[in-house]
Structures are given as structure tokens and as C-alpha cells.
N, C-alpha and C positions, 0 to 999 in steps of 0.2 A: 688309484687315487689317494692322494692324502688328505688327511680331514682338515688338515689348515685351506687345500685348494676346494674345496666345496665350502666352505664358512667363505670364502672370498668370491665364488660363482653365487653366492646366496645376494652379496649387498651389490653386484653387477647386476643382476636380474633385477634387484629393488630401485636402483636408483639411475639404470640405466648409462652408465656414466664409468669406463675403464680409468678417465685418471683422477674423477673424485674418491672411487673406492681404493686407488692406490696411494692419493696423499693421505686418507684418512687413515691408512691402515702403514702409513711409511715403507710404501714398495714400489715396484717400478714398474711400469705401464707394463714392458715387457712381462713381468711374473704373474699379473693381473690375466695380461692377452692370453699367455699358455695356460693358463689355470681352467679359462676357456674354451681353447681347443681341446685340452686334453680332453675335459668336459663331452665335450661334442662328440670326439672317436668313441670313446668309453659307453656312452647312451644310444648313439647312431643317431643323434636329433640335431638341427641347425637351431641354436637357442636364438644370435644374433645377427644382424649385417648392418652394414653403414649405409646411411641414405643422407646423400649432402652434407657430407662430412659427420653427421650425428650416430652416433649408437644406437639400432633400434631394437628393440626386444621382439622376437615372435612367437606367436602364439604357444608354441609347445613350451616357451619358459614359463608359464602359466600352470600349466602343469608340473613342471619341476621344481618349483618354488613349493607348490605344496607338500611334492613329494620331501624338498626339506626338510621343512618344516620341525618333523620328528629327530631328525640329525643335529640341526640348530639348538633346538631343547636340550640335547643329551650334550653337546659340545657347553653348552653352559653350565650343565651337571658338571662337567670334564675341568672345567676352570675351576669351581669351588673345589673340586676332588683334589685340584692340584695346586690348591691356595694361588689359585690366578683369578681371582673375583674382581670383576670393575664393576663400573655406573652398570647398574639392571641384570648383574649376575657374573657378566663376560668383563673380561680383558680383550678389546679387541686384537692390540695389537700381536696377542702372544697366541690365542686363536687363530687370526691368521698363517701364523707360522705351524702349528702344528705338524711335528713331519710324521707321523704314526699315521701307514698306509690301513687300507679295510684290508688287506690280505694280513699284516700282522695283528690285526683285533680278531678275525674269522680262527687264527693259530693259537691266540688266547683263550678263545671260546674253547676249540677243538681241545685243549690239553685241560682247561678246566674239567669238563664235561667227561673227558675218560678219565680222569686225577693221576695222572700219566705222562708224562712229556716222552718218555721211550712209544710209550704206543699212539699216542697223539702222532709221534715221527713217522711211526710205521705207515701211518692210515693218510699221511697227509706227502706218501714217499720222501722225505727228509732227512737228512744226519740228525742224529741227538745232537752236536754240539750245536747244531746250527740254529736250530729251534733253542734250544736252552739260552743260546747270544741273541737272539731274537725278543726272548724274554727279558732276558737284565737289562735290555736297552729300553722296555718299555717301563720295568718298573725305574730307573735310570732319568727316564725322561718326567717321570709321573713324581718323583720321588718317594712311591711308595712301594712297601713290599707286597705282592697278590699272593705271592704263594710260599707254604712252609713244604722245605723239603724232609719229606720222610724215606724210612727204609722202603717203602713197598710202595711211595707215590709220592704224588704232589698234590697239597688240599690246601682249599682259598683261606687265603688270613681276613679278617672281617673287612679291610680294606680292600682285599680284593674281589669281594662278593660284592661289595657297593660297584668294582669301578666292571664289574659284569653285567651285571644291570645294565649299566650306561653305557656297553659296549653291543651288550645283548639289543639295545634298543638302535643303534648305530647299525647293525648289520641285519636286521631284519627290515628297516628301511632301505637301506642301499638293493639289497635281493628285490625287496619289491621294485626299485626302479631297474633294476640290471634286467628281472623278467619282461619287463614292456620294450628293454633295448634290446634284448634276444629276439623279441617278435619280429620289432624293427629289423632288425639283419636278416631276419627271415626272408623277410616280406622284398627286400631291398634288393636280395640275392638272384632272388624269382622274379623281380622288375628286369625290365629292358628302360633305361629313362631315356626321352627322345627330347631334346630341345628344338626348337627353330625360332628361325626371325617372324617377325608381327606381322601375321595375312593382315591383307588389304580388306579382308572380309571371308563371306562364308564361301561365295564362288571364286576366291582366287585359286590360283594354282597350288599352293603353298595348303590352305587348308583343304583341297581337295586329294593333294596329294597323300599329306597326313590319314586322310582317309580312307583314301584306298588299302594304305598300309596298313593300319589297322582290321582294317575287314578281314585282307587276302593271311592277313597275320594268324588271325584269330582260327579262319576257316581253314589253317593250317594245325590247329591243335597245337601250337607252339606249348612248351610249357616256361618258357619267359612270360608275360606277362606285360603289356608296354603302358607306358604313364608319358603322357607329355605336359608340355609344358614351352610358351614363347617367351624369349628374350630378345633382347636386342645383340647386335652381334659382339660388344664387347663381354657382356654379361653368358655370353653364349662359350665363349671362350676361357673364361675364368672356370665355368660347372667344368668344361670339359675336361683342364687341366687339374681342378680339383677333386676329381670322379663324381661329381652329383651328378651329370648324365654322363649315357654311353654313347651318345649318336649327337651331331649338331649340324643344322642345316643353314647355312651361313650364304650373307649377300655380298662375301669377298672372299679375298685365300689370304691378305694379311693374316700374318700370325700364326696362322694355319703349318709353320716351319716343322714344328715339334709334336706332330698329329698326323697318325695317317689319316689321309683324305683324296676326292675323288673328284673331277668336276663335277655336276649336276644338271648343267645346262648355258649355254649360254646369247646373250642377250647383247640390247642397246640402250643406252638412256634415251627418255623421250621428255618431255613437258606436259603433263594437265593441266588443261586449261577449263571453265568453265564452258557450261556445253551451249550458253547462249554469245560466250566471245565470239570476236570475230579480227581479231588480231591474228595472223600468223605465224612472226618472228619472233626470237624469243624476245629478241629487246623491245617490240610493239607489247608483248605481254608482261611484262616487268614493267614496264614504263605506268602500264594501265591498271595495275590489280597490286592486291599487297602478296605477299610471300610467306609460305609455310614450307621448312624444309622437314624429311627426317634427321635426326640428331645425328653429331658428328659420330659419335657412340654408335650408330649403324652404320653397316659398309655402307649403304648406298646415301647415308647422309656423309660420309667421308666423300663420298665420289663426287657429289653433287656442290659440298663447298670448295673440292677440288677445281674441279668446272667453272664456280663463278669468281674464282680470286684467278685462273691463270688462263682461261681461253673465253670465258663469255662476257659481255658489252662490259665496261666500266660504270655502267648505270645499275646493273646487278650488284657490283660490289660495294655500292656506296648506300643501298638501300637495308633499311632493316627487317631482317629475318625471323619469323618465329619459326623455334626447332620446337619438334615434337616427336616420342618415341613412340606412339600410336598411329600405326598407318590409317586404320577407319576414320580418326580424327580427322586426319589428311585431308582422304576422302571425300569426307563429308565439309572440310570447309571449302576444297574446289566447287563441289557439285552444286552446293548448296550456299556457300556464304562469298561467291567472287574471289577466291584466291586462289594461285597457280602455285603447282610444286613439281616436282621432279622421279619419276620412276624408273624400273627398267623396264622396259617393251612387255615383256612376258607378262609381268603383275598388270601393267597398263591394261593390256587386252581384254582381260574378263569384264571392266568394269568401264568397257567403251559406252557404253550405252548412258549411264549416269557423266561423265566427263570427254570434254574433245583431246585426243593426242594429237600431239604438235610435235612433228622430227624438229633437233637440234641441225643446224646451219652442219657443224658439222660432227659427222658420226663418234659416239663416245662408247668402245664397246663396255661390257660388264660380264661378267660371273660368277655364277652360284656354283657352290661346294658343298659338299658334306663329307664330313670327320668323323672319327668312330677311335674308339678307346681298341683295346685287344680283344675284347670278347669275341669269340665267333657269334653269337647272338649279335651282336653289334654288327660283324663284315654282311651277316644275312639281312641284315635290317635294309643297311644302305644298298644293296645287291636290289631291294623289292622298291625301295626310294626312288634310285636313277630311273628303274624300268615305270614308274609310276610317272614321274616330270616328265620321261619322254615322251609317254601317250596322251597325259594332260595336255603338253604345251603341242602336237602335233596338233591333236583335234583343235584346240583353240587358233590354228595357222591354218587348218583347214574350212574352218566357219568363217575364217574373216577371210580369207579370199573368194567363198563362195558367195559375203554377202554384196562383194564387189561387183561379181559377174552379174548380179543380179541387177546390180544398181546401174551397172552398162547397160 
């Protein structure tokens, strides 16, 4: 990292804002965005993401702003040290720019510290000339001289004692945040991360399946470790691609080209309808109730505005829609607040009792997949996944025929 990209991750975190911190600082969005990823790989923490087109900071920038803090201070020692002083100490713009990496301040220190660049080389495996080029570019960039060369060593000139300090104080901060991003990698390595799409609730398939996994995981003495976590399937696809999970349990195979993946199961669209309706078509239901879909962002809300723009009544398409990426929302406005929406049969089923399923005129199949990165903790994951949907949704096909017989 170089200490002009953290003085530029410092006023992103403050001000939330990639292109007011790049006019202020006259840079381009682009140098601003990489100053933050790099950021990111370097620490192992997700500082930010976009939410409706805005920049939003997360939590753990809260703690790296602090961790700053101590580096911000000494970056404005750094400007006066190098007659770069503006308004409240700093030159922004020249801050910014700083290209002096923490690996050539950590080399500064090392050769201070033995008053030796030949054995600082040794201890740090190095060429002398390359350490010594190292050097003159720093005193180079600083304009000042740190070190007098003698016969038997190299000793700090009083300039260079000052600009140790401020280096010294630079690198003992950075070590302290590098030690909590080692944990991080630790801890990340020994994760198995599991994504899926939004249960319908706690008796769906989808979260019971999750839990079986979990259990029969654990009672395996795995020494992965699994973290989950639901998205929607766009959202699902992006962690996958950008390794934040290892597994994704998805309600389509769009996109799915560039991922190994497996089906999971498969299904039909149906219609929920409230459990006191008594419409059975869907255009009776549509005509009669307002409309909640899932978001296009979900497979099954892709499928479902597939459905009403090219095979369902013309009275669906002309009506207005609320999308939502929360299926318990769903749920809950069918059962409870008179509106109709769209599932697959499978999810349907658990939650017959709270909502009526209404077969579409005519059949719309669907299915679920799940993806997995290269890890074999991953292929073993999804191996325990398939075998878990498949007993889930058997038993759930065997209660509801059974409660049919009964009802004969």
C-alpha cells in the first residue's frame, strides 16, 4: 500500500463519496475505486457497497478510520517534513499522491535500526544496490538527506531522526491493522461461506435445508467451519464470482455459465392467494387483489415478470406491481393483508396452511441449483445440500398427498 492510497481511503470513508474525494483531491474516480479495493484485499474487510446507486460505508470502516487515524497524524508530520504544508498542516493534493510504499518505510526503519544498509540487505534477503536505490529515492522524494554514509555504517542525519519518528509511527499502526487482517484470513480460510436465496420463512425448505447442513456438518467434526448468509440471486452471483462465498443456492441457472453448479431440485410456478379467496383463475385473482412480486433481482421474480408480460391475461400486465426482495414480506402480505404473488410449488408447500395455492392455467416449470467455487469443502457441502432438498421436499410431497387421502 502506498501512503498517498490510504490518506485517499481515509476522506472515502469520511465523506462517503468516491467522486467528491477524487475532484477534491484532482484524481479520477477510477484511482480513488482501486485505492479501495486494494484497501480491501490488503485488510480482508468489505469497507463499502453501493445501494441505489449511493456509496455506503460498512461497519468495519468504523474501525479503520480509527485505525487511521495515527497514520493521518504522521502523513501531516510528512507534508511539513517536506515543506508540503497547506490549510491545517496537509497539502492535500500532494498527500494524495504520495507514492512511498509501507514496505519501503518498514526498509528505512530496518537499515536505521542496524546503521547498516549491507546488513539491513542481509536480514531483509536483498541486494545492497537495491536497498541503497530504494533509499535515494526516498530521500529523492522527501528532499531530504536521512542518512550520512560512513566507513563502517550508515547513521541518521537529524533529518532523518525526525522523518523516523514519523515513519516509526506509520508502521506501527499499519502492523496493528495488518495483525487484525491476518486474523481475518485466518478465520476466512477455516470459513466454508454458504449463500442462498430468501426462505419463505423458518419451515421452508430452503431454511430447513440450511439446517440440516449445518447439523450433519458439524456432527462431522468438519474442520471448515460454515457461515451463512441470504441474498437474492443477483447478489448471490456477484459473492460467488467475487469469492465472498463458496457455495450459492440459487432459484435459476442464469448466469450460472461460469460456476460449477448442480441442479438442486426441481419444481412449478404456482400463485398464492389469500386463504379466505375464493377466485380460482389467475386472471379472477389479479382482477380481485393488489399484486406483490419478488424482485426481478430474484430468479423467481425474473420468472414471474416473465410470465405476466408474455403468457398471463393482459389484465396482469397492465396492473401495478410491488416488487419485494423479502419473501416473509410476501408471505405475510398474501396471508395476512389480501395480496397475491407467485412461487415455486416446493416453497409453496410448507406454508399451505397460512395461504391457498392456485395451479397456473398452464404449467411454468422452474429450478433450483447450487454453485460452489473449487474448494472441496465446497463440492462436500453441496454433495450434503442435494441430499438434504431431496428428503425435505420428498417428505413435504408425501404429507400433502397424505393429507389429501384423508380429506377423500
Amino acid at each position: 500500500m502506498h501512503l498517498g492510497a490510504l490518506f485517499i481511503i481515509r476522506h472515502v470513508l469520511t465523506s462517503a463519496s468516491v467522486r467528491e474525494t477524487a475532484r477534491r483531491f484532482q484524481l479520477s474516480p477510477s484511482t480513488v475505486s482501486a485505492a479501495i479495493r486494494n484497501a480491501e484485499t490488503e485488510l480482508a474487510m468489505k469497507l463499502t457497497e453501493r445501494a441505489s446507486g449511493e456509496l455506503v460505508t460498512l461497519i468495519a470502516s468504523g474501525g479503520l478510520l480509527e485505525g487511521l487515524e495515527p497514520i493521518t497524524v504522521a502523513i501531516g508530520e510528512l507534508c511539513q517534513f517536506a515543506d508540503h504544508a497547506g490549510a491545517g498542516g496537509i497539502d492535500e493534493a500532494w498527500a494524495a499522491r504520495i507514492p512511498v510504499k509501507i514496505v519501503a518505510i518498514e526498509r528505512f526503519l530496518e537499515v536505521a535500526d542496524h546503521g547498516s544498509i549491507n546488513r539491513a540487505a542481509r536480514r531483509l534477503h536483498l541486494g545492497q544496490p537495491q536497498l541503497s536505490l530504494q533509499l535515494a529515492n526516498l530521500e529523492k522524494f522527501l528532499g531530504r538527506r536521512l542518512f550520512e554514509r560512513q566507513a563502517h555504517g550508515s547513521v541518521l542525519t537529524e533529518e532523518g531522526r525526525r522523518a523516523y519518528q514519523i515513519f516509526m509511527a506509520i508502521s506501527q499502526a499499519w502492523n496493528d491493522l495488518k495483525s487484525a487482517a491476518d486474523e481475518r484470513y485466518r478465520r476466512t480460510a477455516r470459513s466454508l461461506r454458504i449463500g442462498s436465496i430468501i426462505p419463505t420463512g423458518s419451515e421452508s425448505w430452503v431454511a430447513r435445508c440450511l439446517g440440516l447442513l449445518v447439523s450433519e456438518w458439524n456432527a462431522r467434526r468438519s474442520n471448515n467451519a460454515i457461515s451463512l448468509v441470504a441474498m437474492t440471486a443477483d447478489d448471490l452471483r456477484e459473492a460467488l464470482k467475487s469469492g465472498r462465498i463458496d457455495v450459492a443456492i440459487l432459484d435459476s441457472v442464469f448466469g450460472l455459465e461460469d460456476f460449477r453448479h448442480r441442479e438442486l431440485l426441481q419444481t412449478d410456478m404456482v400463485v398464492i392467494a389469500p386463504p379466505q379467496s375464493t377466485e380460482t383463475t389467475v386472471a379472477e385473482l389479479v382482477a380481485a387483489h393488489a399484486i406483490c412480486m419478488p424482485s426481478p433481482r430474484t430468479g423467481l421474480g425474473h420468472a414471474a415478470m416473465a410470465f405476466s408480460h408474455e403468457r398471463a391475461d393482459r389484465r396482469l400486465r397492465s396492473r401495478d406491481i410491488t416488487a419485494a426482495d423479502s419473501l416473509p414480506v410476501i408471505v405475510d402480505l398474501v396471508a395476512n393483508h389480501g395480496y397475491v404473488s407467485f412461487l415455486g410449488r416446493v416453497s409453496a408447500m410448507p406454508i399451505a396452511d397460512k395461504v391457498r395455492i392456485v395451479d397456473l392455467d398452464e404449467a411454468l416449470p422452474m429450478s433450483y441449483h447450487v454453485a460452489f467455487n473449487h474448494r472441496k469443502a465446497a463440492a462436500d457441502a453441496c454433495a450434503v445440500i442435494i441430499a438434504a432438498a431431496a428428503r425435505i421436499t420428498s417428505e413435504a410431497v408425501a404429507k400433502t398427498d397424505g393429507t389429501r387421502e384423508s380429506a377423500a
